[in-house]
C-alpha positions as CSV (number, residue, x, y, z in Angstrom):
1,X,85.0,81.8,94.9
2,X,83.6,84.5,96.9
3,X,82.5,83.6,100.5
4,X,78.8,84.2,101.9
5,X,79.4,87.4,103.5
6,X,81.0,88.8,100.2
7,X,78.0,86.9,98.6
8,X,76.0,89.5,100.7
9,X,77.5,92.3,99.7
10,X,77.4,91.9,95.8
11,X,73.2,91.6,96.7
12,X,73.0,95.1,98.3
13,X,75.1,96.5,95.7
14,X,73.0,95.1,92.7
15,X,70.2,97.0,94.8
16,X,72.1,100.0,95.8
17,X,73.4,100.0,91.7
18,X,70.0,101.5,91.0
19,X,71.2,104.8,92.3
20,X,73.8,105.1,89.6
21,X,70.9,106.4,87.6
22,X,70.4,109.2,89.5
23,X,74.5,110.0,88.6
24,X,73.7,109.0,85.3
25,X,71.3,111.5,84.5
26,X,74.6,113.8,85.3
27,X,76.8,111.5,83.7
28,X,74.5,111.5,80.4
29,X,75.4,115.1,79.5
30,X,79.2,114.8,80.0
31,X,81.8,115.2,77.5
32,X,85.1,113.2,77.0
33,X,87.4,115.7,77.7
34,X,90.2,116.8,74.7
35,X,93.2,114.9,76.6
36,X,95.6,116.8,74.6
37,X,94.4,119.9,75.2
38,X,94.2,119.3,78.9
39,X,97.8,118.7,79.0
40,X,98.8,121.3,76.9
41,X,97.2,124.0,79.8
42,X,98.3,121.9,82.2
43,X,101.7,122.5,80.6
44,X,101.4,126.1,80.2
45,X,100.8,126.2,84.0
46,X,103.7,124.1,84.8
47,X,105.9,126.4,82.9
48,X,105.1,129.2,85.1
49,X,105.5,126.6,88.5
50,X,108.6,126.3,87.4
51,X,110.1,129.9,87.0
52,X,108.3,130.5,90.5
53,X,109.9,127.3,92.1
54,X,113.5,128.1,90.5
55,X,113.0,131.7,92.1
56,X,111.8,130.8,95.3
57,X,115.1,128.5,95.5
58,X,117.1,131.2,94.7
59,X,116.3,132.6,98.3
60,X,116.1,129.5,99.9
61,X,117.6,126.5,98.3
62,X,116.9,123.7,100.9
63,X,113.2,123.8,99.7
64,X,112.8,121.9,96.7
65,X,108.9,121.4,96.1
66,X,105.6,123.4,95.6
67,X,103.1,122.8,97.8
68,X,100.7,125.3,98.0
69,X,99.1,128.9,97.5
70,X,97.5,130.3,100.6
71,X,96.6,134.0,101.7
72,X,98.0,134.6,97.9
73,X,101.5,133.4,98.9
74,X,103.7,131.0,97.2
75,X,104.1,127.9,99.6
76,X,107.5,125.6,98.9
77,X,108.4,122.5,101.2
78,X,111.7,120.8,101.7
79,X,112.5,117.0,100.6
80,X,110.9,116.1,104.0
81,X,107.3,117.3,103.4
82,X,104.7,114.6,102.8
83,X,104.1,116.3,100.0
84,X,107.6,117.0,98.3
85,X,107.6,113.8,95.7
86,X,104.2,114.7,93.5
87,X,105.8,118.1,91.8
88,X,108.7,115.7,90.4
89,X,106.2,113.5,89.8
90,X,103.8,115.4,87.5
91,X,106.7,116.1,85.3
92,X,107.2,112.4,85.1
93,X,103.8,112.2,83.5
94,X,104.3,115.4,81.2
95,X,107.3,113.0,79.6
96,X,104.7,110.4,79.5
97,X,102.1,112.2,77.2
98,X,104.6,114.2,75.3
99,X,107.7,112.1,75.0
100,X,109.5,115.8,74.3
101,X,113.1,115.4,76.3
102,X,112.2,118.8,78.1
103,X,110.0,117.1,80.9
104,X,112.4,114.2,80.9
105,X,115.2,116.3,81.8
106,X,113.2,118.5,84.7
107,X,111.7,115.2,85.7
108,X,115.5,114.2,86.3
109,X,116.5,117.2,87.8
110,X,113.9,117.8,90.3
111,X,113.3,113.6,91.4
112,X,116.9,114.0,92.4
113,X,116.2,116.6,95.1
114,X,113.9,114.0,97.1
115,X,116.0,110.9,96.8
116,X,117.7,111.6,100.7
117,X,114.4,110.8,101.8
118,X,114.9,107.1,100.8
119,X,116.5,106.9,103.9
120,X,113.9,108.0,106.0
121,X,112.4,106.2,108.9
122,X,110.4,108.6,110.6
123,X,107.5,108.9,108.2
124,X,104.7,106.5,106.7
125,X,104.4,108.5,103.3
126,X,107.5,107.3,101.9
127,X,105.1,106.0,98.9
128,X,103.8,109.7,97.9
129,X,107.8,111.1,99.0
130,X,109.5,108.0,97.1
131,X,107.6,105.8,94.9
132,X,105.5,108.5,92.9
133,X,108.8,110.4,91.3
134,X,111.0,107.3,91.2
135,X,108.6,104.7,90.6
136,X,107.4,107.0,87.2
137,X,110.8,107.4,86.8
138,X,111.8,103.9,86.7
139,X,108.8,102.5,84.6
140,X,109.8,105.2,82.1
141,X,113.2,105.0,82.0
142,X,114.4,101.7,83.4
143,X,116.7,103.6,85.3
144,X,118.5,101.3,88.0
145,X,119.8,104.3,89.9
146,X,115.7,104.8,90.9
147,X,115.0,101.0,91.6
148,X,117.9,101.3,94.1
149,X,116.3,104.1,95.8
150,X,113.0,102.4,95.6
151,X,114.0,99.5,97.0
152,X,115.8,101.5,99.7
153,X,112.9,103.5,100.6
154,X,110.9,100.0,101.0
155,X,113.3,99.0,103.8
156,X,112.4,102.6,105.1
157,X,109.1,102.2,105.0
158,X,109.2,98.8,106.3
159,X,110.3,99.3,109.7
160,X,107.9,101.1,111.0
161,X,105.4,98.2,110.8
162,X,104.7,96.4,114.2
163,X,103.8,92.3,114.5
164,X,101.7,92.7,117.0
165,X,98.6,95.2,115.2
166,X,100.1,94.2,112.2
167,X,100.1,97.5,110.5
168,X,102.6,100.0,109.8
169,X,102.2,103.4,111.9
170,X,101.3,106.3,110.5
171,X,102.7,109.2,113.0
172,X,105.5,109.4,115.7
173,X,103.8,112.8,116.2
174,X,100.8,114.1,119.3
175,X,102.0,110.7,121.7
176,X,99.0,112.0,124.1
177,X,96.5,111.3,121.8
178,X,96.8,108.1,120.1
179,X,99.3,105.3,121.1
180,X,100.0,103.6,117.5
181,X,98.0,105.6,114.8
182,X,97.0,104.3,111.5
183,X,95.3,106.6,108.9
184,X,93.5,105.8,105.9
185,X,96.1,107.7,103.6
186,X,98.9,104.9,104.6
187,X,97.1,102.6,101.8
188,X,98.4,104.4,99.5
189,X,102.0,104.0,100.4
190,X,101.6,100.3,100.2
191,X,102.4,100.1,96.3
192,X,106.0,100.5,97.2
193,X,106.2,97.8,99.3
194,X,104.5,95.5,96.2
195,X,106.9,96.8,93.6
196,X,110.0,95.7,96.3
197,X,109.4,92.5,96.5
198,X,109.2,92.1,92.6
199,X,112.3,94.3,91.8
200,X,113.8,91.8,94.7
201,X,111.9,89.2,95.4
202,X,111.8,89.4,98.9
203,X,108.3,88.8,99.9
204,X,108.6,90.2,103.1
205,X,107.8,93.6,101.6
206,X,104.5,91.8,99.7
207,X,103.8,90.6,103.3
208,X,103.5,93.5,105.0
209,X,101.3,95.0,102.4
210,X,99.3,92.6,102.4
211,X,98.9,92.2,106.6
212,X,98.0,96.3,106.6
213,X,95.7,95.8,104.0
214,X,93.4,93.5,105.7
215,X,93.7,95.3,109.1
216,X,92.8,98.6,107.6
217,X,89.7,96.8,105.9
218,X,89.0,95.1,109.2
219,X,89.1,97.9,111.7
220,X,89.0,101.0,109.2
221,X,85.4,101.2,107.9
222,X,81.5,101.2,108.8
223,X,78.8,99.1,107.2
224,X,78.0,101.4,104.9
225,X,82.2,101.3,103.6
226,X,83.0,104.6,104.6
227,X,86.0,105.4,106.5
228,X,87.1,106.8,109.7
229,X,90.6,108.3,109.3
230,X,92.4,107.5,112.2
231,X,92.5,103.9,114.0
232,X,94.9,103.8,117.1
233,X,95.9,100.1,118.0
234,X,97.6,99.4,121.2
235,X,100.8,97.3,120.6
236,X,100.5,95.2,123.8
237,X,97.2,93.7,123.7
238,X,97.2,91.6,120.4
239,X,96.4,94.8,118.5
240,X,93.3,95.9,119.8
241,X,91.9,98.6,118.6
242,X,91.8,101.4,121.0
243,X,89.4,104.4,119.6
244,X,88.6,105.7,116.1
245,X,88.6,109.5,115.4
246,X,89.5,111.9,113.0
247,X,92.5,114.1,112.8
248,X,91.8,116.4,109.5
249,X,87.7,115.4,108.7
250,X,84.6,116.9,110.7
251,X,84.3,114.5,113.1
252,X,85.1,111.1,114.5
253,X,81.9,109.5,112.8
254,X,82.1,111.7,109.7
255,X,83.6,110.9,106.4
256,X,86.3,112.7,105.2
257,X,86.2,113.1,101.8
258,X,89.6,112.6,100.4
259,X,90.0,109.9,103.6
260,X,87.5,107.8,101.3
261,X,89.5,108.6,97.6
262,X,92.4,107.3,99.1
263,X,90.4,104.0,100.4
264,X,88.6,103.6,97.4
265,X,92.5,103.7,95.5
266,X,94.3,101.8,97.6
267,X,92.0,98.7,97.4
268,X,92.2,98.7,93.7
269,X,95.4,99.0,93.8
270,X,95.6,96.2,96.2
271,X,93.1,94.1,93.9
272,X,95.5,94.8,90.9
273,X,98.7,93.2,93.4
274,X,97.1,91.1,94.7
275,X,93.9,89.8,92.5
276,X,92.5,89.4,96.1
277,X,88.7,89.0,95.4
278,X,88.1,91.0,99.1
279,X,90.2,93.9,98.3
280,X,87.8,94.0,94.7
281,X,85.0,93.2,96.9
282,X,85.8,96.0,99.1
283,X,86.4,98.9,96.2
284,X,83.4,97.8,95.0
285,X,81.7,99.1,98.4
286,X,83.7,102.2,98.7
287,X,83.4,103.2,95.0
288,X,79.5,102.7,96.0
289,X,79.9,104.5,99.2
290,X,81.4,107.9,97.1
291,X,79.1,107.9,94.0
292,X,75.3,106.8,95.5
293,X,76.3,110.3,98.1
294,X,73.1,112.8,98.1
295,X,75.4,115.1,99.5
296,X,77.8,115.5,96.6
297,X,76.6,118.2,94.0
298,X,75.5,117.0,90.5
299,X,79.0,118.3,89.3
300,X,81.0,115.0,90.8
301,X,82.9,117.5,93.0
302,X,82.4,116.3,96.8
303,X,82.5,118.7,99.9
304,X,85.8,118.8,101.5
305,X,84.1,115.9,104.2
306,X,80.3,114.2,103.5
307,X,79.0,115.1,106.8
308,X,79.9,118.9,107.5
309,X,76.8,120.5,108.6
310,X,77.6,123.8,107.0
311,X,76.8,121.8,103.6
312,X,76.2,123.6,100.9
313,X,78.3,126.3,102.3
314,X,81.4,124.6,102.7
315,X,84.5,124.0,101.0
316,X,85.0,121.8,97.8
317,X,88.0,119.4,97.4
318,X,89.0,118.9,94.3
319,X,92.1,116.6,95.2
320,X,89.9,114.6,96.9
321,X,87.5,114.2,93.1
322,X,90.9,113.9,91.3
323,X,92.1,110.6,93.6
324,X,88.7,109.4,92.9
325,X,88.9,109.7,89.4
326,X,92.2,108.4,88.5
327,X,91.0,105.5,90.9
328,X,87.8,104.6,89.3
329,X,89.6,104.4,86.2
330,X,91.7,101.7,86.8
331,X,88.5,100.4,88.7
332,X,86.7,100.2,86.1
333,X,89.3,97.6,84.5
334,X,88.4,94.8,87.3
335,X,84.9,95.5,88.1
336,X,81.4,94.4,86.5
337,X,80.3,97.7,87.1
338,X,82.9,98.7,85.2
339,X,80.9,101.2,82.6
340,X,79.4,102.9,85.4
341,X,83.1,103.5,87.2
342,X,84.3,105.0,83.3
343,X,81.2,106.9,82.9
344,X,81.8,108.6,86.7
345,X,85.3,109.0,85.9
346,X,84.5,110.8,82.4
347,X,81.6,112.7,84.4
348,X,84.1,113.5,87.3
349,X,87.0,114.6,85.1
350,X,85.1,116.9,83.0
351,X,83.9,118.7,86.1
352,X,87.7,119.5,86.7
353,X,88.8,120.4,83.7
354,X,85.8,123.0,83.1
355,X,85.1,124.4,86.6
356,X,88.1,123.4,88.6
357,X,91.5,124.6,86.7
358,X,93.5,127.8,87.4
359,X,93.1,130.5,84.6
360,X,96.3,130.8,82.3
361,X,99.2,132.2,84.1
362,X,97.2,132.5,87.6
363,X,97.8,130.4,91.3
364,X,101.8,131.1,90.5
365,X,101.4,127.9,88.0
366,X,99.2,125.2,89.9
367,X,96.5,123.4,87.7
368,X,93.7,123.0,89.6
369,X,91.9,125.1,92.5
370,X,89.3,124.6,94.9
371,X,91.0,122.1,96.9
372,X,90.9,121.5,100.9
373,X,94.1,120.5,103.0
374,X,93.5,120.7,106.8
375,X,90.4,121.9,107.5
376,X,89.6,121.6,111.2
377,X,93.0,123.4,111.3
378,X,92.1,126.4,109.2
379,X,94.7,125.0,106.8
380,X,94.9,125.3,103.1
381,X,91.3,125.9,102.5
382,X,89.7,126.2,99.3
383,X,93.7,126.6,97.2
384,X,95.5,125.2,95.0
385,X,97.8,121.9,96.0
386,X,100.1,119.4,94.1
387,X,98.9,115.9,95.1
388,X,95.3,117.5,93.2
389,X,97.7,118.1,90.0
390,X,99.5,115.4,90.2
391,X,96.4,113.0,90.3
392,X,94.3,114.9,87.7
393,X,97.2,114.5,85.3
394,X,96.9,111.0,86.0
395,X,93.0,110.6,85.6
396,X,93.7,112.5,82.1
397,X,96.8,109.6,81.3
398,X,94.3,106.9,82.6
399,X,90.9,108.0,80.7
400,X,92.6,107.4,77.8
């Protein structure tokens, strides 16, 4: 039963529900988009990646994963990159959709050139590293050679969380400005730590999840269930929060756009570990947050963050509309607003595939464009990026 505060929350969103007619007017005039043919340009595209990976290794082997195309050059990262697991891990979904043993067999080849990371203490984003190539791998192959490294990467991942704030830390990095830094994106890294403790039935794994989750919902967000990006606890004091600011949005009070697709994904994954009626309660509100936004053109497409005053003249992000779609998806599953989560999806997802994907053979093979990395620090503006592709493919799997 939901308590009286969540009992207040469903109220406002019945009335703030009526502005979902406002998207639906948008919405109305969408088209499902031709899954199959989305993949197979997706596929064309990934072709060409993969000549321009295989001959960037050439030069320099010890990078293993595209990242990027900025100032028209060719960006690879090594196995230690936040980024390096999602290339692997679109190939994992082109074997999904197309069965055909060529993905499955560059799926193998290139997962294997992250798996060292497992072993890797000094980062929170062991999820994106770890879990999105070898977790694919493993639901579609059953492989045990990728639960072991999953598992592994969970006890990784699981000692950087402190008692005391109960959260797991985000950076080691810029010790004069934040003591024990959290960020919105470590939600998503959380889904390794559920799938360790059922491949092993430890529940300390589930624990930890679990204790992040509702400190993140606690401390991480306004009334209005938008985000701030970065919460810095201090370790001493019971886990008091110290400030809240910003490290890659506008500002400390503004809402960073693909800050609030990972929130709004995270708690429905949570919800679907968990079947914790706050963590629906609390998607709900995000989800509400991202689609009742004046500021967000009729296209579904937001601005790279909600309150940059250089709106309309600022960047787009389409990684951050790609999270969001692929979340409300699965959304959509749990929630009584669930038609209105599909039909934003659909609406969202169309956008992309029309106005938002790399022509045939251009952006050295990456699907989509118009994405925004690291804006305050003139970083990977308005380019192509793999975490976009790798969760548009997995809106176009989850639309379905």
């Amino acid at each position: 039963m939901l308590n009286v505060k969540l009992i207040g929350y469903h109220m406002k969103f019945r009335i703030n529900a009526v502005l979902f007619i406002l998207l639906l007017c948008h919405v109305a005039n969408a088209q499902k988009v031709d899954v199959k043919k989305a993949f197979a340009s997706a596929g064309k595209q990934t072709d060409l990646l993969i000549r321009n990976v295989d001959s960037a290794r050439l030069v320099k082997p010890q990078l293993v994963s595209p990242r990027t195309v900025e100032k028209g050059q060719f960006k690879m990262v090594g196995s230690k990159d936040w980024t390096s697991g999602f290339f692997p891990a679109e190939l994992w979904y082109f074997y999904q959709f197309t069965k055909d043993e060529k993905w499955l067999k560059l799926a193998r080849k290139y997962t294997n050139d992250i798996k060292e990371e497992q072993y890797n203490r000094g980062t929170h984003d062991l999820g994106f590293m770890i879990y999105c190539p070898f977790g694919n791998g493993y639901r579609l192959t059953r492989d045990t050679a990728y639960r072991a490294v999953i598992i592994q990467a969970a006890r990784s991942l699981a000692t950087r969380f402190n008692k005391t704030a109960g959260v797991l830390k985000s950076w080691d990095h810029n010790g004069d400005k934040w003591k024990y830094p959290v960020i919105i994106d470590n939600m998503m890294n959380l889904e390794l730590l559920f799938e360790a403790t059922k491949m092993t039935g430890d529940s300390s794994f589930y624990k930890i999840a679990v204790s992040h989750a509702d400190h993140t919902l606690k401390n991480h967000f306004r009334p209005d269930f938008s985000s701030y990006h970065v919460i810095d606890y201090d370790t001493a004091q019971a886990g008091h929060v110290l400030q809240k600011v910003t490290a890659q949005g506008y500002a400390n009070e503004s809402a960073w756009a693909r800050g609030q697709a990972w929130a709004l994904y995270g708690y429905t994954m949570c919800f679907r570990e968990t079947q914790n009626d706050r963590y629906l309660a609390q998607a709900d509100g995000i989800a509400g947050f991202i689609l009742n936004n004046k500021i967000t053109p009729a296209d579904g497409i937001p601005y790279w963050d909600y309150n940059d005053p250089q709106i309309p003249n600022a960047s787009r992000d389409a990684s951050a509309a790609a999270i969001t779609a692929s979340a409300l998806y699965e959304l959509s599953k749990y929630s009584r607003n669930g038609k209105q989560y599909k039909a934003a999806a659909d609406h969202i997802l169309s956008s992309l595939s029309k106005s938002y994907t790399s022509k045939i053979g251009g952006n050295y093979g990456f699907i989509l464009e118009h994405s925004t990395g690291h804006r305050p620090a003139k970083s990977e503006i308005d380019v192509p990026i793999n975490y976009a592709d790798y969760y548009y493919l997995e809106a176009l799997l989850r639309s379905k």
